[in-house]
N, C-alpha and C positions, 0 to 999 in steps of 0.2 A: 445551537451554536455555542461557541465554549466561553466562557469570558476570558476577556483579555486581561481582565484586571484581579482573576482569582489566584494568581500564585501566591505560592506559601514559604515562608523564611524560617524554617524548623529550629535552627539553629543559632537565631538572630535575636539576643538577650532572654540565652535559653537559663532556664531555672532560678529567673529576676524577676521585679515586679515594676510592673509601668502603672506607673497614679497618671488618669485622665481627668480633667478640671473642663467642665464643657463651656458652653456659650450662653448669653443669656437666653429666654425664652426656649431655654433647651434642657434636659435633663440625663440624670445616668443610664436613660432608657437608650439613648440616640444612637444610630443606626453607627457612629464612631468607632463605639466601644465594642460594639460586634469586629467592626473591621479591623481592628488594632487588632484583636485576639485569633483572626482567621489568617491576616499577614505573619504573625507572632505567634505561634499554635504552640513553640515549649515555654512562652514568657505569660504572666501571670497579671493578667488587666484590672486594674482596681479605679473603682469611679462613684459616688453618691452626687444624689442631687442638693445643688447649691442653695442655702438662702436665698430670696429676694433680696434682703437686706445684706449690704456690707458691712453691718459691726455683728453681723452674726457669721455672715460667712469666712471670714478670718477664721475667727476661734475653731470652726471647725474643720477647714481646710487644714491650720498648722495642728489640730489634735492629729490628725490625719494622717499625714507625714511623721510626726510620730507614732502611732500604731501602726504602721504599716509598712515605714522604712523603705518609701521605694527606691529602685535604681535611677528611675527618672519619672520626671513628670512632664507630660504633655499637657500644654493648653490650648485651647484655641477660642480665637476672640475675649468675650470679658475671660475667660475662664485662663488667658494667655496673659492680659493684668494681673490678675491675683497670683499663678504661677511665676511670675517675677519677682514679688514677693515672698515667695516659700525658701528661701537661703538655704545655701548648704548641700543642694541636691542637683546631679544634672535636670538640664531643662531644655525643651524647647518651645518657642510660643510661636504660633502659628495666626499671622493676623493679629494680633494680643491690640485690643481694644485699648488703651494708656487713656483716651480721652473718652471716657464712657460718660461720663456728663454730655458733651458737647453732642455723641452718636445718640442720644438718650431724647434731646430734642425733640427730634422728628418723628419721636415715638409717643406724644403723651396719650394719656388717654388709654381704653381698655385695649390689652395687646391679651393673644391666645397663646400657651406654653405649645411649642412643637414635637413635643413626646410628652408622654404618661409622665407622672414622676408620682412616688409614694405616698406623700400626701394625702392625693388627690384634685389638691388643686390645676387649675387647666387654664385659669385666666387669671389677670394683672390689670392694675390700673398702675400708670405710671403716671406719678403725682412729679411738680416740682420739688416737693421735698427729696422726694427719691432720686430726683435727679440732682439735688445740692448733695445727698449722701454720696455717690456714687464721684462727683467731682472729690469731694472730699477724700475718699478714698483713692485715688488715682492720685492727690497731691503727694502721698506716702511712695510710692514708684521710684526707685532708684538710688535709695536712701543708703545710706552708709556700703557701697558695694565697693567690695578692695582688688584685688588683683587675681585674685583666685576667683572668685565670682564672675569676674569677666572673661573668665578663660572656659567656664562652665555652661552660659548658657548663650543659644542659636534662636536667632530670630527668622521665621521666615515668611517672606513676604508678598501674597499676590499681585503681579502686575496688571492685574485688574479686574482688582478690589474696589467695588463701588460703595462700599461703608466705610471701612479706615483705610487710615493712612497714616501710620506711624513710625514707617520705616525710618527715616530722618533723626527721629526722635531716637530710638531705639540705637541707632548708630550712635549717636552723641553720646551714651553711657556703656555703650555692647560694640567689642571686632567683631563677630560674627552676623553681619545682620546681611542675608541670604535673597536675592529676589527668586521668585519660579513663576512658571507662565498655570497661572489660574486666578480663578475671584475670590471671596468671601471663603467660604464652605472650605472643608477640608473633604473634597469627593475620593472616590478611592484612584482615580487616576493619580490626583495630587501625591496622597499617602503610598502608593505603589514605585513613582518616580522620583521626585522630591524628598519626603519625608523619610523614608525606607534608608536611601544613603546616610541619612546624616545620624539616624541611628545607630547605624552600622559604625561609621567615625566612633561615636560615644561607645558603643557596646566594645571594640578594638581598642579603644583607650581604657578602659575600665579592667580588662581582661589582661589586659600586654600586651594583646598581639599585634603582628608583626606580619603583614601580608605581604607576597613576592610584588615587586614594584612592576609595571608597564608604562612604557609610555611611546605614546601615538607621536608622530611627525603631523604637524597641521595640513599638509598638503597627501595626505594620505587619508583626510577627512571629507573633502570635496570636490566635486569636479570644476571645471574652468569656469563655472561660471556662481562660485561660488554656493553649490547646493549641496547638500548633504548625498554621499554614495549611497549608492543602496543597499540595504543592509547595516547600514554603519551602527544607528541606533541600537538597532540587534543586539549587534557584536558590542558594542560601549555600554550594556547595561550586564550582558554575560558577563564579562570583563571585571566590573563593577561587585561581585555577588563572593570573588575570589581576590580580587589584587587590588592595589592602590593604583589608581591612573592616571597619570598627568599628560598632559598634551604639551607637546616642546613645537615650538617657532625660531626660526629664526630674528635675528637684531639688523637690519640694512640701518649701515651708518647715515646712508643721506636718504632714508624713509622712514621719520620720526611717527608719520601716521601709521605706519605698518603694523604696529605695536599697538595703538587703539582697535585695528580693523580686525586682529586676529583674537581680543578679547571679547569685544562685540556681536564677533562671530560665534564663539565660544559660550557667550551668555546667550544668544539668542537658540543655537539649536544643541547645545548639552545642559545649558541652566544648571541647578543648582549644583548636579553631585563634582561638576566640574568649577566649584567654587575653590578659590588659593591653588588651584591643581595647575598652572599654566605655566611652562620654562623657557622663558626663553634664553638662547643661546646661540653662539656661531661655533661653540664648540664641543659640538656632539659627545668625543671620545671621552670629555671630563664626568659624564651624568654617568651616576653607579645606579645600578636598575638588574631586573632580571633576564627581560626583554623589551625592543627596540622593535616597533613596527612601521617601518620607512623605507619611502618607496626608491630615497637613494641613501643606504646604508653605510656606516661608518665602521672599516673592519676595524679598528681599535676599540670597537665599545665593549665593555667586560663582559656583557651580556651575552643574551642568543638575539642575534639579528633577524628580522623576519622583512624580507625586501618585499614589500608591499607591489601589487601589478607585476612580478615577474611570474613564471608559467606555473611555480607551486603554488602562489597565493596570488592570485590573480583579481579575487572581488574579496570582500569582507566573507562571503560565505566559504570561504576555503579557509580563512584564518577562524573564522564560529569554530567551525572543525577539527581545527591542529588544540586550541585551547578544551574543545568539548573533552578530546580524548586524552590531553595532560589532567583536569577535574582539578584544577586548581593549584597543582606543581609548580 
């Protein structure tokens, strides 16, 4: 049976290099760094294993980044702390530990490393000292960051994450701070649906480019009873691989909750990549885009209108089709 989760983004920060910073009790060994380089087959994964200690792992995280100059750096968990710390590069931190003191805790005593790492080493004892360094280092988090730092780096966040929880926190210093529907672990589900998009943002900023816009009508996403159509997913991740997409709603003057209900909706079954992507409007003809897929179209939109449910597009699988065969147009 095929995986669902093995496509590949040839393309997608092709001839860059991505620094991965892993988790604790984890190393450059972990099954991550595989999946970043098989998602990313022309971009170039760079990863060693971290100190125990935090006054060693500094120094050689930022040598790091210096020798290597990546285009961006991934962390996840502690490995998403100390990435917040690494200035001056794109970022994203995924779960990013901020209170590894406090998550450190419930750990003392001998813990087993979950991959190989070069060393040799395979097991820890986590002492209170180690857990005052670790708070120690986490007080440093957030320090002198200006305006361009905050334009740089994405926090992303699982909604249900039984270890941190520092989304809150992460908001208070970072706009970008992203929820998506997963736990802990960064699984390739997450990094396939989640992670993948917001790359893509960065690797498009970095580049210039300039992808043809779409955008969906909210009622061309569900049926009456509020479910996701069939195929819609599908079609909203094709979609995703080639163009910018926003999702446009309506404003009802005397339905102020309408406006909560269509966001909620939004976060709960397109999650992350449909993050800031949301317009609303009462007046369709003003959005400049390339195409318009609505299932009651507006002939003044500058676009190409795609009337969603009339007899040429009648399900998502008929629009899959009209976009398979433009290839990005």
């Amino acid at each position: 049976m095929e995986n669902a989760y093995s496509k590949q983004f040839p393309t997608l920060m092709q001839g860059k290099k991505i620094m991965y910073v892993h988790g604790f009790l984890s190393s450059a060994q972990s099954g991550t760094v595989k999946m970043l380089q098989e998602l990313m087959p022309g971009a170039t994964i760079v990863a060693e294993d971290i100190p125990l200690c935090p006054q060693d792992a500094m120094p050689l995280l930022r040598n790091m980044v210096d020798e290597e100059r990546p285009d961006l750096i991934i962390g996840t968990s502690m490995g998403g702390m100390y990435t917040e710390m690494l200035r001056g590069t794109d970022r994203i931190l995924v779960n990013p530990a901020f209170e590894m003191g406090d998550t450190m805790n419930s750990m003392m005593g001998r813990q087993v490393f979950q991959n190989p790492r070069k060393d040799g080493v395979q097991e820890v004892i986590v002492t209170k000292g180690l857990v005052k360094e670790y708070r120690d280092i986490t007080a440093q988090c957030f320090a002198n960051i200006d305006a361009e730092e905050r334009k740089r780096v994405y926090g992303l966040f699982g909604d249900n994450d039984p270890v941190v929880h520092t989304f809150d926190l992460f908001k208070a210093h970072y706009p970008n701070a992203i929820r998506f529907h997963g736990e802990h672990r960064l699984i390739d589900k997450v990094a396939l649906h989640y992670l993948v998009p917001v790359i893509r943002w960065i690797d498009d900023r970095q580049n210039g480019t300039e992808r043809p816009i779409i955008y969906l009508h909210y009622d061309a996403l569900h049926d009456p009873f509020g479910k996701p159509l069939s195929s819609m997913h599908k079609a909203y991740e094709l979609l995703l691989e080639h163009y910018q997409v926003y999702v446009v709603a309506p404003v009802p003057t005397n339905n102020h909750a309408y406006t909560d209900e269509v966001q909620r909706w939004v976060e709960e079954y397109l999650s992350a990549p449909a993050y800031d992507r949301v317009v609303f409007t009462n007046q369709k003809n003003l959005l400049y885009g390339d195409y318009f897929i609505d299932p009651q179209p507006d002939s003044n939109f500058m676009g190409t209108t795609i009337a969603f449910g009339s007899d040429a597009f009648k399900t998502w699988e008929e629009v899959i089709t009209f976009f398979e065969r433009l290839g990005g147009q």
